[in-house]
Short mmCIF file of the C-alpha atoms (twelve columns), coordinates in Angstrom:
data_MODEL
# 
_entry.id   MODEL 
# 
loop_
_atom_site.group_PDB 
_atom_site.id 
_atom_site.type_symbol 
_atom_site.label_atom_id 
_atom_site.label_alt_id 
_atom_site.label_comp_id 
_atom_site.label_asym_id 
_atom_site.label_seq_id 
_atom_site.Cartn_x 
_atom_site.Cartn_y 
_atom_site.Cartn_z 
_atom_site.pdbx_PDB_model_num 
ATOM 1   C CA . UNK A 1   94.202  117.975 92.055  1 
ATOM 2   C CA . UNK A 2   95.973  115.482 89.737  1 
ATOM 3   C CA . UNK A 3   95.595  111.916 90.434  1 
ATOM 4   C CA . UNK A 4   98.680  110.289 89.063  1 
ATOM 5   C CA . UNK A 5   99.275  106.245 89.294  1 
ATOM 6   C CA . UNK A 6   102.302 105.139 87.373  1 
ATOM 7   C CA . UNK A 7   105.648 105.600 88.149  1 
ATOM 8   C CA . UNK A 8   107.084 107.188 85.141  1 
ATOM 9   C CA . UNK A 9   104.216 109.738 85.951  1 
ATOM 10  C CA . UNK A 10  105.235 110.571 89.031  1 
ATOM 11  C CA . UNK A 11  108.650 110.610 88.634  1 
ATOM 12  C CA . UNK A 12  108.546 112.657 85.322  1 
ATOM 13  C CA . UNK A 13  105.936 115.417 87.552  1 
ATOM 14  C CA . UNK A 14  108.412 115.732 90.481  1 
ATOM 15  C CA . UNK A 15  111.667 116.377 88.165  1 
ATOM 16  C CA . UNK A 16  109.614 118.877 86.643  1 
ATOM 17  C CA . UNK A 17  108.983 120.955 89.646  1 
ATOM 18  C CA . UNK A 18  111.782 120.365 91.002  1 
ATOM 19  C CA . UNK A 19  113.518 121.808 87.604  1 
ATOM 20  C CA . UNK A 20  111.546 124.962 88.238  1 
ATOM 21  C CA . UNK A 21  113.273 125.237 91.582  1 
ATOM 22  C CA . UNK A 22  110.098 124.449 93.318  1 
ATOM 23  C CA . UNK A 23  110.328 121.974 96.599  1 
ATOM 24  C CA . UNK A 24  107.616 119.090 97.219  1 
ATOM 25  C CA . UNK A 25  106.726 117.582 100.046 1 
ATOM 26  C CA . UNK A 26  105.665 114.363 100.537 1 
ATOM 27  C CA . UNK A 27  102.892 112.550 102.905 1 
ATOM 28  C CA . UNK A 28  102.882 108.631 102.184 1 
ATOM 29  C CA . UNK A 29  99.541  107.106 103.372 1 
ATOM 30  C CA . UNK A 30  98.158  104.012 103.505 1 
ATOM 31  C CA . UNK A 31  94.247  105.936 103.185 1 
ATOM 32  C CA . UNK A 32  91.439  105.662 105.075 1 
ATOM 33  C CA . UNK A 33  92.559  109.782 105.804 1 
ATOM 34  C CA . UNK A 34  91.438  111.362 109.117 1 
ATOM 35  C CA . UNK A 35  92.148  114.929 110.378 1 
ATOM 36  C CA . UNK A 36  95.844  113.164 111.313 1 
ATOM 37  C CA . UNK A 37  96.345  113.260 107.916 1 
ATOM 38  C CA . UNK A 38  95.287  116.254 107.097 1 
ATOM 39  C CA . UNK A 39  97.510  118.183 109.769 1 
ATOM 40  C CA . UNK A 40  100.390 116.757 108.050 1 
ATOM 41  C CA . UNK A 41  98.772  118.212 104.925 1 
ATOM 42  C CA . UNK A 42  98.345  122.062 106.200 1 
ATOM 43  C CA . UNK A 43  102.415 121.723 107.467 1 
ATOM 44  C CA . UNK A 44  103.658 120.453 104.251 1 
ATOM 45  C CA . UNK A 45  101.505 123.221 102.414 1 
ATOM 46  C CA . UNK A 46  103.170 126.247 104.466 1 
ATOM 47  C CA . UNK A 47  106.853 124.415 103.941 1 
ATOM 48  C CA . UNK A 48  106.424 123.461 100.402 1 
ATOM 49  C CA . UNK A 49  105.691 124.637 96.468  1 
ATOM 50  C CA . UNK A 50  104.006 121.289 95.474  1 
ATOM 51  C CA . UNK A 51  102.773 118.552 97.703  1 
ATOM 52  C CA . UNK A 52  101.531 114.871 96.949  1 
ATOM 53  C CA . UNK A 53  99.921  112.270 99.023  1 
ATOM 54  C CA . UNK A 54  100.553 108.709 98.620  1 
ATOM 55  C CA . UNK A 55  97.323  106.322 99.293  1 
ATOM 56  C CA . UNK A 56  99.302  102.706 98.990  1 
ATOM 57  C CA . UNK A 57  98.379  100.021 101.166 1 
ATOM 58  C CA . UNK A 58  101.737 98.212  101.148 1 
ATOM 59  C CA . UNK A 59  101.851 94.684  101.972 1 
ATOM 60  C CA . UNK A 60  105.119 94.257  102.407 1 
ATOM 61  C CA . UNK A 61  104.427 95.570  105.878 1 
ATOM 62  C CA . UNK A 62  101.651 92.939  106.817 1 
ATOM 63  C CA . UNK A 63  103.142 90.303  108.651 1 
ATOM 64  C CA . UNK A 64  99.323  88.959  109.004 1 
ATOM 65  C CA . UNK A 65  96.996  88.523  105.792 1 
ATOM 66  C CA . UNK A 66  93.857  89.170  107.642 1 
ATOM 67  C CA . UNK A 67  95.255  92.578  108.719 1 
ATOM 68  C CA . UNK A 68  95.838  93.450  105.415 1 
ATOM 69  C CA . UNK A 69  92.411  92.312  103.867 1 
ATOM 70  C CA . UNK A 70  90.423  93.999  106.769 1 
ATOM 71  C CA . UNK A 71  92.287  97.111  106.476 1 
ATOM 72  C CA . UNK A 72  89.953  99.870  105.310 1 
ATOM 73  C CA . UNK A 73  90.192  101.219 102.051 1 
ATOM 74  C CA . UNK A 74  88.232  104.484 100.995 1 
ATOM 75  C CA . UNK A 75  89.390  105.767 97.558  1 
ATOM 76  C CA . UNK A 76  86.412  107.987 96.409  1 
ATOM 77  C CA . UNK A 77  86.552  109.694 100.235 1 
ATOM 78  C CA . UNK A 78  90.270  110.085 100.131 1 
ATOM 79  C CA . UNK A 79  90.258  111.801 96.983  1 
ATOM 80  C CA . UNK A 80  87.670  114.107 97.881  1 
ATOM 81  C CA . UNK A 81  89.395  115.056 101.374 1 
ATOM 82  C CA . UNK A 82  92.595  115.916 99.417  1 
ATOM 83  C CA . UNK A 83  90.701  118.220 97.003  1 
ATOM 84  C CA . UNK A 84  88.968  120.038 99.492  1 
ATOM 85  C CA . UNK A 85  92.574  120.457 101.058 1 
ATOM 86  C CA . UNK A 86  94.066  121.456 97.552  1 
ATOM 87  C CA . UNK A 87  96.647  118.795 97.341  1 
ATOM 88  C CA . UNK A 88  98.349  119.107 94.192  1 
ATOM 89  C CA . UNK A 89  98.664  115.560 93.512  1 
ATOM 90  C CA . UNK A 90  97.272  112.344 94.935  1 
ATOM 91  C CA . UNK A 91  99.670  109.248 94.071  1 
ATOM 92  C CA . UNK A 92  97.625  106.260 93.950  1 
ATOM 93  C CA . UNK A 93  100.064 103.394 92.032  1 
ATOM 94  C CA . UNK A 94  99.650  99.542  92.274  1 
ATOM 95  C CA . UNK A 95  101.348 96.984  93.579  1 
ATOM 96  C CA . UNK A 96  103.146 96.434  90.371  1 
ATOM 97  C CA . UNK A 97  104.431 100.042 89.859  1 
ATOM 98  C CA . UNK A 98  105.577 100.271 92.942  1 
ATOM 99  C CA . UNK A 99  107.351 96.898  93.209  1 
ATOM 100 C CA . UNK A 100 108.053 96.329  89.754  1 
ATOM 101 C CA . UNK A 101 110.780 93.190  90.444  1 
ATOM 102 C CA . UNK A 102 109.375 91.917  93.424  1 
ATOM 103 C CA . UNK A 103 112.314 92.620  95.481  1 
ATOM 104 C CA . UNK A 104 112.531 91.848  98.737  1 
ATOM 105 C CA . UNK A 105 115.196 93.973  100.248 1 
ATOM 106 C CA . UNK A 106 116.568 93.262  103.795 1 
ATOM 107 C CA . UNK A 107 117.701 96.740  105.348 1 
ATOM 108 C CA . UNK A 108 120.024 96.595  109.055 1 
ATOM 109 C CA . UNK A 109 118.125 99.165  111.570 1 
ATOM 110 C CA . UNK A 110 120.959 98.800  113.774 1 
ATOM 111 C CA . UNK A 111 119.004 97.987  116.399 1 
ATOM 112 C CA . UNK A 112 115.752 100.056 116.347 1 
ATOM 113 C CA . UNK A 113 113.576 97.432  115.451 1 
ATOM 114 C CA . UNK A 114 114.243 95.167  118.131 1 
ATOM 115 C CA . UNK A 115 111.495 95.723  120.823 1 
ATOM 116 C CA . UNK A 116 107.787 96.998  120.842 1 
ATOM 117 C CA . UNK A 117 106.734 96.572  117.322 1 
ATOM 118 C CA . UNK A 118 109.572 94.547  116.083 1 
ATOM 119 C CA . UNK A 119 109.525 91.156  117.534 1 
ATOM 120 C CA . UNK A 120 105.648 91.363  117.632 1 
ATOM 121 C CA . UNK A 121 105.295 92.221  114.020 1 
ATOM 122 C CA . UNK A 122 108.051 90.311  112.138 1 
ATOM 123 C CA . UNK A 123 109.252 91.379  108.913 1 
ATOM 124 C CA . UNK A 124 107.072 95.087  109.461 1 
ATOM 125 C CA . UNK A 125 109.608 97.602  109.731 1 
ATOM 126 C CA . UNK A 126 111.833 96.092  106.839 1 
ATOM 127 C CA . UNK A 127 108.276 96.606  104.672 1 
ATOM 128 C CA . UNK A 128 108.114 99.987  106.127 1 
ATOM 129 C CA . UNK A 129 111.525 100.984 105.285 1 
ATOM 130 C CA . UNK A 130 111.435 99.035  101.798 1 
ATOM 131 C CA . UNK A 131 108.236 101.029 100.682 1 
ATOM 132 C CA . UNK A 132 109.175 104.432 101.965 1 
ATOM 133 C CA . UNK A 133 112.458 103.864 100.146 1 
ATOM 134 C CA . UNK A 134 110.801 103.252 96.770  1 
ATOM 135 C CA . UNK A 135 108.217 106.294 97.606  1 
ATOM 136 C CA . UNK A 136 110.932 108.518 98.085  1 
ATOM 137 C CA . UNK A 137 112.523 107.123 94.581  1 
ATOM 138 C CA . UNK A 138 109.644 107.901 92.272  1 
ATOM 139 C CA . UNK A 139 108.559 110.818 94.065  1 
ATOM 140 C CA . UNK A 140 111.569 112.974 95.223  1 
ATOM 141 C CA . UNK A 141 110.435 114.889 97.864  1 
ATOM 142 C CA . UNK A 142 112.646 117.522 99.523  1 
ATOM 143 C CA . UNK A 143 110.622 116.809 102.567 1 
ATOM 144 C CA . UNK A 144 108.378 114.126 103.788 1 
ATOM 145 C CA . UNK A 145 105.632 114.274 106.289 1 
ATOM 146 C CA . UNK A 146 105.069 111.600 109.613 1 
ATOM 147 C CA . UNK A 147 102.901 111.252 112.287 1 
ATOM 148 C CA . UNK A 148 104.411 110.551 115.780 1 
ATOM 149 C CA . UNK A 149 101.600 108.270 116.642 1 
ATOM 150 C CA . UNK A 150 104.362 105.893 114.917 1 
ATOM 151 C CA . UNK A 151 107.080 106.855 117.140 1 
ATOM 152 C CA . UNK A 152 108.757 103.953 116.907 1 
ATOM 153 C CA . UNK A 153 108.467 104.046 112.371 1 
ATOM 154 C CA . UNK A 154 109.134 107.922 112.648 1 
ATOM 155 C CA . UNK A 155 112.164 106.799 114.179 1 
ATOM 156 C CA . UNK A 156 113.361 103.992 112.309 1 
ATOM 157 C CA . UNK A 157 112.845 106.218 109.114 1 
ATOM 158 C CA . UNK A 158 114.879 108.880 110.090 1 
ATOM 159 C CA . UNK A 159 117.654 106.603 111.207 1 
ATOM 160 C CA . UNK A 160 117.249 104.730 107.717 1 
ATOM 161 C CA . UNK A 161 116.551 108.160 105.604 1 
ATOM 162 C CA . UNK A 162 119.747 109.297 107.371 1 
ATOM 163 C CA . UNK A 163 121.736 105.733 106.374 1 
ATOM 164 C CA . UNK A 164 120.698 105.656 103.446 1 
ATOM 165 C CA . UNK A 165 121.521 109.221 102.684 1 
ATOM 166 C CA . UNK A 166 118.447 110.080 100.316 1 
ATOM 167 C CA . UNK A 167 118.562 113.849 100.631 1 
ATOM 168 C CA . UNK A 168 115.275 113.837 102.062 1 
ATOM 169 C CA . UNK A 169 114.073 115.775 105.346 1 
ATOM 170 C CA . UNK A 170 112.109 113.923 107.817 1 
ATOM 171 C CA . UNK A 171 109.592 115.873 109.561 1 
ATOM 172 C CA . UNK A 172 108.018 114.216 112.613 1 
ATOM 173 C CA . UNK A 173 104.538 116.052 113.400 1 
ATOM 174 C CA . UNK A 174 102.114 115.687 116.746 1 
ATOM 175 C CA . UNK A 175 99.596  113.370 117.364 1 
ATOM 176 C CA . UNK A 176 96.189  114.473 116.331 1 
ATOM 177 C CA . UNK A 177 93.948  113.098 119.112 1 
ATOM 178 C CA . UNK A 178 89.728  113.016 119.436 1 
ATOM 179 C CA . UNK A 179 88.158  115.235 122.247 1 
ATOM 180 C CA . UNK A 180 88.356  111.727 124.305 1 
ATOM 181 C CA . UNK A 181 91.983  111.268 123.853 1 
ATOM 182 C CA . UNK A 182 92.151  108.565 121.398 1 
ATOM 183 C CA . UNK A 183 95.256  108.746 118.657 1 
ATOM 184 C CA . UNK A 184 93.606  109.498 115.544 1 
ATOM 185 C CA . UNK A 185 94.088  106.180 113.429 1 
ATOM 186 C CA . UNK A 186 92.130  104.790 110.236 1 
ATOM 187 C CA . UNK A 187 91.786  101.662 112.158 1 
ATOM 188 C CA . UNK A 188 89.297  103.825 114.670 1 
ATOM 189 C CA . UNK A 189 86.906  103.116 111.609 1 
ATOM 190 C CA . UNK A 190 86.916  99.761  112.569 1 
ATOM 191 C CA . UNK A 191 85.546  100.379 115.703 1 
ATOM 192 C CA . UNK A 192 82.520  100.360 117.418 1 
ATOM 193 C CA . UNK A 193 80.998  103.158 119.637 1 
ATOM 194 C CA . UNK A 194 81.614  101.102 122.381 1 
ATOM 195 C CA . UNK A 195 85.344  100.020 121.404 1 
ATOM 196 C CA . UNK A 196 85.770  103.901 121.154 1 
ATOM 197 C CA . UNK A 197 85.387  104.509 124.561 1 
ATOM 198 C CA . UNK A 198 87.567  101.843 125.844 1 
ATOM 199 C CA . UNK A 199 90.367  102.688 123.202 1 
ATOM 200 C CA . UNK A 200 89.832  106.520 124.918 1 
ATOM 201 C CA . UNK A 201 91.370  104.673 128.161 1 
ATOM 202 C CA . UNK A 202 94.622  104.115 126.300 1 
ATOM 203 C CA . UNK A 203 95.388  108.060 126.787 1 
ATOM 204 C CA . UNK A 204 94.385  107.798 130.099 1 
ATOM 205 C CA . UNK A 205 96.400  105.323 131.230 1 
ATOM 206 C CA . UNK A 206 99.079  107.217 129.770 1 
ATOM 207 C CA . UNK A 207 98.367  110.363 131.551 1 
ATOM 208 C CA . UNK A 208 98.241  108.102 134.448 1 
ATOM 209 C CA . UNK A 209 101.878 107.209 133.671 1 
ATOM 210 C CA . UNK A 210 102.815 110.760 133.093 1 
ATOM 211 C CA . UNK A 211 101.197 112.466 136.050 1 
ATOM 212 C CA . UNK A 212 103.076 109.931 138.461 1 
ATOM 213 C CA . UNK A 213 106.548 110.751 137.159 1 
ATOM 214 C CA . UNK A 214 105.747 114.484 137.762 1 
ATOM 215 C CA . UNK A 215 104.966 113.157 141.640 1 
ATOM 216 C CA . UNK A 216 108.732 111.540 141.687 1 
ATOM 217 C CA . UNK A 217 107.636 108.286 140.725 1 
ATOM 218 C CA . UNK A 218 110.278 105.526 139.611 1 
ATOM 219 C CA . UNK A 219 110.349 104.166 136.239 1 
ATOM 220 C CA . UNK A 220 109.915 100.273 137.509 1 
ATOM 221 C CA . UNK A 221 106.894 101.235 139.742 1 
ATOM 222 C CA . UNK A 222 105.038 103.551 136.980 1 
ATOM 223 C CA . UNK A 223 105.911 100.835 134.635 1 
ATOM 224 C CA . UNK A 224 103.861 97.974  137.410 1 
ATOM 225 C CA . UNK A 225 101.170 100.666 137.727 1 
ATOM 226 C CA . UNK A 226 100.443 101.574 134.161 1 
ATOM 227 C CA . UNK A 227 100.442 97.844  133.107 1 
ATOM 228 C CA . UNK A 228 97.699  97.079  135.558 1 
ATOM 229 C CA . UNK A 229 95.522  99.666  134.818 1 
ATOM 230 C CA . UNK A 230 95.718  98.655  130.726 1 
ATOM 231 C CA . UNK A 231 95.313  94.985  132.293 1 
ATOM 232 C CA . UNK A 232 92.448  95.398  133.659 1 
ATOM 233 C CA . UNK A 233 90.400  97.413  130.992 1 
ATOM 234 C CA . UNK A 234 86.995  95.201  130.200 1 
ATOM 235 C CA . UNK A 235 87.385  94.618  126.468 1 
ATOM 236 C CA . UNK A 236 90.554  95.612  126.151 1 
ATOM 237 C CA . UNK A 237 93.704  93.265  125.245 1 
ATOM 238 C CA . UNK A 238 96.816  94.751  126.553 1 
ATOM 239 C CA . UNK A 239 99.738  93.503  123.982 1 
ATOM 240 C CA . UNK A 240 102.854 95.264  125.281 1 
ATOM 241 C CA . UNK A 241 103.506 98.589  127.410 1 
ATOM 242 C CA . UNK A 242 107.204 99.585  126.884 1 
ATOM 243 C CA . UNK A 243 109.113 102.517 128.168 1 
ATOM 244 C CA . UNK A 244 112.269 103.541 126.390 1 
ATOM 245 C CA . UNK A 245 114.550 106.599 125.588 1 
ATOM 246 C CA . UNK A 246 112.995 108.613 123.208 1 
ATOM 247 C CA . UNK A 247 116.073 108.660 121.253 1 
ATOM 248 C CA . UNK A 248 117.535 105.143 121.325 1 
ATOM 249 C CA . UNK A 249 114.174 103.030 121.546 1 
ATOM 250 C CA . UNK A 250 116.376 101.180 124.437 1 
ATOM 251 C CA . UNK A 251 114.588 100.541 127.163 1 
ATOM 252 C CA . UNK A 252 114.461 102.253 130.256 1 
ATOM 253 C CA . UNK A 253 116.547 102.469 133.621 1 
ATOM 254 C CA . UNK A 254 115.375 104.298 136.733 1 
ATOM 255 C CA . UNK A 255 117.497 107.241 136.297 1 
ATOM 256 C CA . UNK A 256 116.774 108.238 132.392 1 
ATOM 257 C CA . UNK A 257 115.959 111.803 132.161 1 
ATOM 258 C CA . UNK A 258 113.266 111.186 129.306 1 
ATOM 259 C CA . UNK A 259 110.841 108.194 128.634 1 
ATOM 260 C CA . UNK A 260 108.571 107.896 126.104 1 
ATOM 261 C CA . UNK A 261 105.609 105.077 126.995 1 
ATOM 262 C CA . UNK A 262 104.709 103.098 123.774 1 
ATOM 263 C CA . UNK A 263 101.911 100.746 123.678 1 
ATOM 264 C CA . UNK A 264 99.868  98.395  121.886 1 
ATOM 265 C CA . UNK A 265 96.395  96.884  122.462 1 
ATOM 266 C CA . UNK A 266 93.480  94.938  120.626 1 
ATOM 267 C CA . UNK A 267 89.828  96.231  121.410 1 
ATOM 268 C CA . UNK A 268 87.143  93.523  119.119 1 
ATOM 269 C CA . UNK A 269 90.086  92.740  116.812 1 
ATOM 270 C CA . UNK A 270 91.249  95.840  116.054 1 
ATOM 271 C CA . UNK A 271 95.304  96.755  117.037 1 
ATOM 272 C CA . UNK A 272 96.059  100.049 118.229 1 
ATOM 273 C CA . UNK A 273 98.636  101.867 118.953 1 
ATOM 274 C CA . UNK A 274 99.588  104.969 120.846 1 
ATOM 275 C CA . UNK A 275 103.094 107.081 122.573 1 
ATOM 276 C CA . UNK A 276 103.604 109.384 124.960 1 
ATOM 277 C CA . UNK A 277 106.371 111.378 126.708 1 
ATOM 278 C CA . UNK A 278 105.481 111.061 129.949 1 
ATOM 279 C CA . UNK A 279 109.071 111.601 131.688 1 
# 
């Protein structure tokens, strides 16, 4: 595996493959990789010729420092996961290769970013886009690689990818989840043994939600239903519980056909997410 972390590097690799009529794909990370990750690994490696992963921890996407510092960071186990994996190259660039001019670019989303993680997180989703923008600039990736843990990002990139029109596929894959239940996330590392088991009650709840619309339930009462079972979670801080169109991110009305549930929580400090279609 080549490590490569300067632009020109990476830039200069990818034409080169890409001149040999080869295809890349690309997983951007921020590291602290988890079997997650490494599903999106074995998919790009059946799709694609050549395939990097991106360890940046971007903080253009931090709308709180602390989040940022805490967040784990786990170079020497990263690379080593990624060999064993036979990446071909791991992308590890600094802040300054990757933002250069210290731009700040404000992108329209046209509407995505407007509930759930949006007005909770301000500023995120423009970091998001900004960063996977430059990514897919230095890398060039025919196809890149996201987890639909982060339905509402996997969505907000396609729409952007697609806006944008950067040539680049944008391949949502399924949530890898513990034998418990719990979303696979490198914020689990944060966690203790007992803050696993109450984040495991996330996916319950949401089965909860899901089983209940099988039985006819209506939208508005699930919704009530769902939100009092997160509520009343010991040690668990319930932060939103949105159901929306799949497709839109608008939310829901009593007689949509599909809802996807989308929440967020804090368990000792830590915020989670998780989705599910459970209409």
């Amino acid at each position: 595996m080549k490590i490569i972390s300067t632009a020109s590097e990476m830039t200069n690799y990818s034409d080169a493959i890409k001149g040999e009529g080869g295809e890349l794909g690309f997983i951007p990370t921020m590291g602290a990789l988890h079997e997650g990750h490494l599903s999106l690994v074995a998919q790009a490696k059946r799709e694609n010729t050549q395939v990097v992963v991106s360890i940046f921890v971007n903080p253009t996407q931090f709308n709180n420092s602390a989040d940022l510092e805490k967040y784990p960071r786990t170079f020497e186990k990263d690379a080593e996961m990624l060999r064993l994996k036979n990446v071909d190259v791991m992308f590890y660039p600094s802040i300054s290769e990757v933002y250069p001019n210290h731009n700040n670019l404000e992108y329209e989303m046209d509407g995505l970013d407007k509930n759930m993680e949006g007005p909770n997180r301000p500023g995120h989703f423009n970091g998001v886009v900004q960063v996977v923008t430059r990514l897919f600039d230095l890398v060039k990736p025919n196809h890149a690689y996201f987890g639909e843990k982060d339905f509402q990002q996997l969505a907000i990139i396609r729409h952007m990818s697609s806006k944008l029109k950067n040539g680049v596929k944008i391949i949502g894959c399924e949530t890898i989840r513990s034998e418990t239940g719990l979303a696979l996330s490198s914020r689990n590392t944060l966690l203790t043994e007992s803050g696993l088991q109450i984040a495991s009650k996330i996916y319950s709840s949401l089965m909860f939600a899901q089983r209940q619309f099988a039985n006819g339930g209506l939208a508005s009462q699930v919704l009530v239903q769902t939100t009092a079972i997160l509520n009343n979670i010991e040690g668990l801080e319930l932060e939103y519980l949105e159901f929306v169109n799949p497709s839109s991110l608008q939310k829901y009305s009593d007689t949509e056909s599909e809802i996807q549930a989308c929440v967020a929580a804090h368990i000792e400090g830590v915020r989670l997410i998780d989705n599910m279609r459970v209409k």
